[in-house]
mmCIF file of the C-alpha atoms, coordinates in Angstrom:
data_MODEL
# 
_entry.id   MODEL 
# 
loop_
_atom_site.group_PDB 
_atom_site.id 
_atom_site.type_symbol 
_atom_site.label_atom_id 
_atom_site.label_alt_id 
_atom_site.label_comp_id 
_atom_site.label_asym_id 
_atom_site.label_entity_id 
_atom_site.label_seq_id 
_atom_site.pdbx_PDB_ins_code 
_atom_site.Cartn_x 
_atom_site.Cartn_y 
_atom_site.Cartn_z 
_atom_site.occupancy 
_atom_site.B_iso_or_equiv 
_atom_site.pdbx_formal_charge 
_atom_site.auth_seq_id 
_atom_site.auth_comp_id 
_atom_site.auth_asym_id 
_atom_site.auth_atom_id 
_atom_site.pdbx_PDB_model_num 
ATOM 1  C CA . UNK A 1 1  ? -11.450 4.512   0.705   1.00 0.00 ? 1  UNK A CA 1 
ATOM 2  C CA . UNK A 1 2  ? -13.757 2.414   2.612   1.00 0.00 ? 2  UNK A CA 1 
ATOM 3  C CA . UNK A 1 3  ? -14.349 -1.394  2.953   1.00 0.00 ? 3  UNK A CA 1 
ATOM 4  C CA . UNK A 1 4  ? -17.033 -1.368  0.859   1.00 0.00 ? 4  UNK A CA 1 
ATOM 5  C CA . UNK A 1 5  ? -15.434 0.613   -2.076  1.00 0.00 ? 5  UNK A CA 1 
ATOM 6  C CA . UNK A 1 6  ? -12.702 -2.774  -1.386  1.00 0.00 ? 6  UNK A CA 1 
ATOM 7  C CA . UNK A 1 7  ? -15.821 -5.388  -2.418  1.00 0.00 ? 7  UNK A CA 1 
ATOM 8  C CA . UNK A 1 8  ? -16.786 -3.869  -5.762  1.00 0.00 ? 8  UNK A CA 1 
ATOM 9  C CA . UNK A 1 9  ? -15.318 -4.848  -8.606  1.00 0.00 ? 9  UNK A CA 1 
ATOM 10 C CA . UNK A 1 10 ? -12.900 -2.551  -10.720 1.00 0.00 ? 10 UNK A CA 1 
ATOM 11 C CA . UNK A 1 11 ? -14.444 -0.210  -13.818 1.00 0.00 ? 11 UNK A CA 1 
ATOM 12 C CA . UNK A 1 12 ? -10.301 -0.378  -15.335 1.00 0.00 ? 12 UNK A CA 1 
ATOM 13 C CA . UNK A 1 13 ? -10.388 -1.719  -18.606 1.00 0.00 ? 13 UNK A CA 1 
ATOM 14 C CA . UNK A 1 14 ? -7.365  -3.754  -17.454 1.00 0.00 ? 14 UNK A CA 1 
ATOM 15 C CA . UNK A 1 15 ? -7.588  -5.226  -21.265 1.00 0.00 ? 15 UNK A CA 1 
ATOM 16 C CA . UNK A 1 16 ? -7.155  -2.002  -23.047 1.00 0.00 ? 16 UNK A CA 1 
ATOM 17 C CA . UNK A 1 17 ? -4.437  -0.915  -20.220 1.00 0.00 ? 17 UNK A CA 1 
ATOM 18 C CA . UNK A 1 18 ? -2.230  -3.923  -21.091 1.00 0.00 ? 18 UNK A CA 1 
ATOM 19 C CA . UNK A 1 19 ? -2.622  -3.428  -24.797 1.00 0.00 ? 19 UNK A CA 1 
ATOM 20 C CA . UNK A 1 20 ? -0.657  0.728   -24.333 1.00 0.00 ? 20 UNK A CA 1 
ATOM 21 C CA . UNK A 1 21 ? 2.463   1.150   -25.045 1.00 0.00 ? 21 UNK A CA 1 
ATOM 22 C CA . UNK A 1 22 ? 5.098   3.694   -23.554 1.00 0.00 ? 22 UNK A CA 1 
ATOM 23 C CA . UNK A 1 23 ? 3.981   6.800   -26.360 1.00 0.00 ? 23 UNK A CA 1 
ATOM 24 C CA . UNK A 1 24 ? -0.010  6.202   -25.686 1.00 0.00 ? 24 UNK A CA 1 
ATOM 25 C CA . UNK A 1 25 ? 0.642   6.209   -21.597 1.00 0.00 ? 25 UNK A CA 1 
ATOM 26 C CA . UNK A 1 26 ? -0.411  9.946   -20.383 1.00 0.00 ? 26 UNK A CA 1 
ATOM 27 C CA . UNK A 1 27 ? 2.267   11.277  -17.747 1.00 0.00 ? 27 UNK A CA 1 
ATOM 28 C CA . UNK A 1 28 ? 1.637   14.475  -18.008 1.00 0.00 ? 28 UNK A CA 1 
ATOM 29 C CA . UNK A 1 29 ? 0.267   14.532  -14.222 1.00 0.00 ? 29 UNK A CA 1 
ATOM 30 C CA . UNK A 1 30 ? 3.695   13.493  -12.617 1.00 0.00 ? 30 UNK A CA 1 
ATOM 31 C CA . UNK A 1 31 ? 5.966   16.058  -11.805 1.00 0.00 ? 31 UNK A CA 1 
ATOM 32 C CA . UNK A 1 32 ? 9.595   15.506  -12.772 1.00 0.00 ? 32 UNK A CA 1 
ATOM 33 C CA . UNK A 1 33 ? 12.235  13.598  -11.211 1.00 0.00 ? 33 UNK A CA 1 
ATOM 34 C CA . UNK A 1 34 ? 14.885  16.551  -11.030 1.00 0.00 ? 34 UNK A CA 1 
ATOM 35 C CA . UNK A 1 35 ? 17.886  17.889  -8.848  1.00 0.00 ? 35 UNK A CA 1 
ATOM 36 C CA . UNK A 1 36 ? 15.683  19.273  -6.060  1.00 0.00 ? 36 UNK A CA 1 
ATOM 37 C CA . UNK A 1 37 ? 13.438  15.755  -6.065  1.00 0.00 ? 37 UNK A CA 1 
ATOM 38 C CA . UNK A 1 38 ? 16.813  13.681  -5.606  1.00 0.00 ? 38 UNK A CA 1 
ATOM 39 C CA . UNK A 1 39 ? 17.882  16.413  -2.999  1.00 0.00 ? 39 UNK A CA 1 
ATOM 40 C CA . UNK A 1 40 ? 16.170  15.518  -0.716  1.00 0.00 ? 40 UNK A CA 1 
ATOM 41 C CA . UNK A 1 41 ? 15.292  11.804  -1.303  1.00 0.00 ? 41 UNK A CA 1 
ATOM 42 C CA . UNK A 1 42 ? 16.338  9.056   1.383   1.00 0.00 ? 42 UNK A CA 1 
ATOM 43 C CA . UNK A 1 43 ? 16.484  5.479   0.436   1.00 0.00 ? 43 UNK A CA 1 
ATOM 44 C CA . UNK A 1 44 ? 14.311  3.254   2.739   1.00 0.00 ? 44 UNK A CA 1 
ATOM 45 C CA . UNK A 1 45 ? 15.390  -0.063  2.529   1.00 0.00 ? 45 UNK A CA 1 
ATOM 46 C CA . UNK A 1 46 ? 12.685  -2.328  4.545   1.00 0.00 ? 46 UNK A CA 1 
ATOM 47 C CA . UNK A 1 47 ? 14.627  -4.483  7.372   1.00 0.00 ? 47 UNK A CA 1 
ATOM 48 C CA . UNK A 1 48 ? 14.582  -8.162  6.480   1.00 0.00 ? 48 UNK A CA 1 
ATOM 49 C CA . UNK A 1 49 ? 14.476  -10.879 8.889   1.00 0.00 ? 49 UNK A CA 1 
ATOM 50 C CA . UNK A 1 50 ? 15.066  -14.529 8.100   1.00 0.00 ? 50 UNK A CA 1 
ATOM 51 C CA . UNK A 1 51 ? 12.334  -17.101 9.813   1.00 0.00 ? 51 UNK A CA 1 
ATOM 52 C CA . UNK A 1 52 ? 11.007  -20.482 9.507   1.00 0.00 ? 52 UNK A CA 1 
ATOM 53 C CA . UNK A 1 53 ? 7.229   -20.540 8.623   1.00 0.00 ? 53 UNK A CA 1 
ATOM 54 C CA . UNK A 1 54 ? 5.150   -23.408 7.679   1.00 0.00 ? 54 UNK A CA 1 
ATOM 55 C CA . UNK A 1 55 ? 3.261   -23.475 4.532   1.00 0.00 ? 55 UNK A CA 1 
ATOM 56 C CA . UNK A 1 56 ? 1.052   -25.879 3.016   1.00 0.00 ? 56 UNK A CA 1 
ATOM 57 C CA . UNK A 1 57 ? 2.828   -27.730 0.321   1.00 0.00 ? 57 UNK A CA 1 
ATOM 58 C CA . UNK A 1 58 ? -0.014  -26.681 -1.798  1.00 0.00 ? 58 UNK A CA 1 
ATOM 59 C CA . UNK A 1 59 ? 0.217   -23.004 -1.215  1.00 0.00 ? 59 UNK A CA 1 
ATOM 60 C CA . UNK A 1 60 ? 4.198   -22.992 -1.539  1.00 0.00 ? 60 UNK A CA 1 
ATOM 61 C CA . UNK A 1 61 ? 3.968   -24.487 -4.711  1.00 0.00 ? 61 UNK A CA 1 
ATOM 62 C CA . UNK A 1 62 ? 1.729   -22.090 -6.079  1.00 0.00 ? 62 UNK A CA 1 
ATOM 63 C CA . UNK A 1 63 ? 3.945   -19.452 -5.608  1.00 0.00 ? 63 UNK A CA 1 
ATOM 64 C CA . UNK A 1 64 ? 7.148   -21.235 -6.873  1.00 0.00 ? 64 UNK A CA 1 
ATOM 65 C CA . UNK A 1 65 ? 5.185   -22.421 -10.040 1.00 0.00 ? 65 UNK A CA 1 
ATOM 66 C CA . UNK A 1 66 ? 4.681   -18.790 -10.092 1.00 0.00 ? 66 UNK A CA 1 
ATOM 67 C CA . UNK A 1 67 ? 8.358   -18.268 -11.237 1.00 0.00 ? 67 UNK A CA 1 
ATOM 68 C CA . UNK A 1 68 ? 11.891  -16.945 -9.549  1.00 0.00 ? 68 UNK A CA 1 
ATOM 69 C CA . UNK A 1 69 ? 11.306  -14.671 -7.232  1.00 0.00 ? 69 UNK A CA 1 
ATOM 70 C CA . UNK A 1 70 ? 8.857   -16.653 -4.954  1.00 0.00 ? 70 UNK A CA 1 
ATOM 71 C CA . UNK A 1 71 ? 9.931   -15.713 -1.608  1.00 0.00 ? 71 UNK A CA 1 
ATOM 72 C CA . UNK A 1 72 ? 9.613   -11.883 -2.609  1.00 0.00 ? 72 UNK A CA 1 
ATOM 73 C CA . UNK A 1 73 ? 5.848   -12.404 -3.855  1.00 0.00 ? 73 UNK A CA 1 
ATOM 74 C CA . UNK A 1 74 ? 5.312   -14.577 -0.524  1.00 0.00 ? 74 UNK A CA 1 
ATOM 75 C CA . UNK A 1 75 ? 6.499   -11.483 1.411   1.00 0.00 ? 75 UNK A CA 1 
ATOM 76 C CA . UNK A 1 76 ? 4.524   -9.259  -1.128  1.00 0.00 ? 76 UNK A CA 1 
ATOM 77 C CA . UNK A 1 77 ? 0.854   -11.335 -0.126  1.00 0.00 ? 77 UNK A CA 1 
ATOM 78 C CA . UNK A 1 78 ? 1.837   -10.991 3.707   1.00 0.00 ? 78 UNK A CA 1 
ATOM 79 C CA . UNK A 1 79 ? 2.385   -7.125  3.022   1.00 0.00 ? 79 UNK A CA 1 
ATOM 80 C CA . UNK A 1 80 ? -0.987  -6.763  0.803   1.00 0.00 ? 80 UNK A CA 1 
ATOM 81 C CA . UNK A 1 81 ? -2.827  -8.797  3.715   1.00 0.00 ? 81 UNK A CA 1 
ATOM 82 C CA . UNK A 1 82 ? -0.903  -6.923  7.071   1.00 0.00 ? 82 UNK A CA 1 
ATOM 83 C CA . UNK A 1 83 ? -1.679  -3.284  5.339   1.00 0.00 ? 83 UNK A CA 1 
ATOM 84 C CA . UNK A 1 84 ? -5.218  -4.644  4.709   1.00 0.00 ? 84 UNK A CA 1 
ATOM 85 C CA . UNK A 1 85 ? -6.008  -5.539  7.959   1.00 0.00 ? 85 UNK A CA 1 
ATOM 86 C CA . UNK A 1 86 ? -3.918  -2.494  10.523  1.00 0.00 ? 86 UNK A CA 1 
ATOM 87 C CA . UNK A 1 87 ? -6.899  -1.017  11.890  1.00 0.00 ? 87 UNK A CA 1 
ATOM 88 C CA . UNK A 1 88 ? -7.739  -5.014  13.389  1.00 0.00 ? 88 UNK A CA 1 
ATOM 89 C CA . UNK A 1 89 ? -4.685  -5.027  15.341  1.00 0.00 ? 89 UNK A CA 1 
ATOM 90 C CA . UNK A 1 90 ? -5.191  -6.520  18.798  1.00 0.00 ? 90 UNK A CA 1 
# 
């Protein structure tokens, strides 16, 4: 995928995604989650670190007006934005 591909704007009818329920959703393309898959699976539990960070007051409460859970989808942006910009490293 390339940065441009990033800038145009999604073809998903996100309308008639939302409206599916659990029957109508097509799986067929996933393999199953058997013996031999859990075999050989590892759990890889990211390493947390606590820090203090300033935020606007505005942005902060955005997120916690967003519901419980704010720190994670804090943490969640930061990931989205880090893994969208790795080839800028300096």
């Amino acid at each position: 995928m390339s940065a441009s591909d990033l800038k145009k704007p999604s073809e998903t009818n996100w309308t008639r995604v939302d409206a599916l329920n659990d029957e109508e959703i097509d799986t067929s393309d996933i393999p199953p989650l058997d013996e031999a898959f859990f075999a050989d699976a590892k759990l890889r539990v990211p390493e947390k670190v606590s820090i203090t960070v300033n935020i606007d007051a505005d942005v902060l409460e955005w997120f916690r007006a967003q519901g419980g859970e704010y720190q994670q989808r804090i943490n969640a942006a930061l990931r989205i934005y880090a893994e969208a910009h790795k080839e800028h490293r300096r």
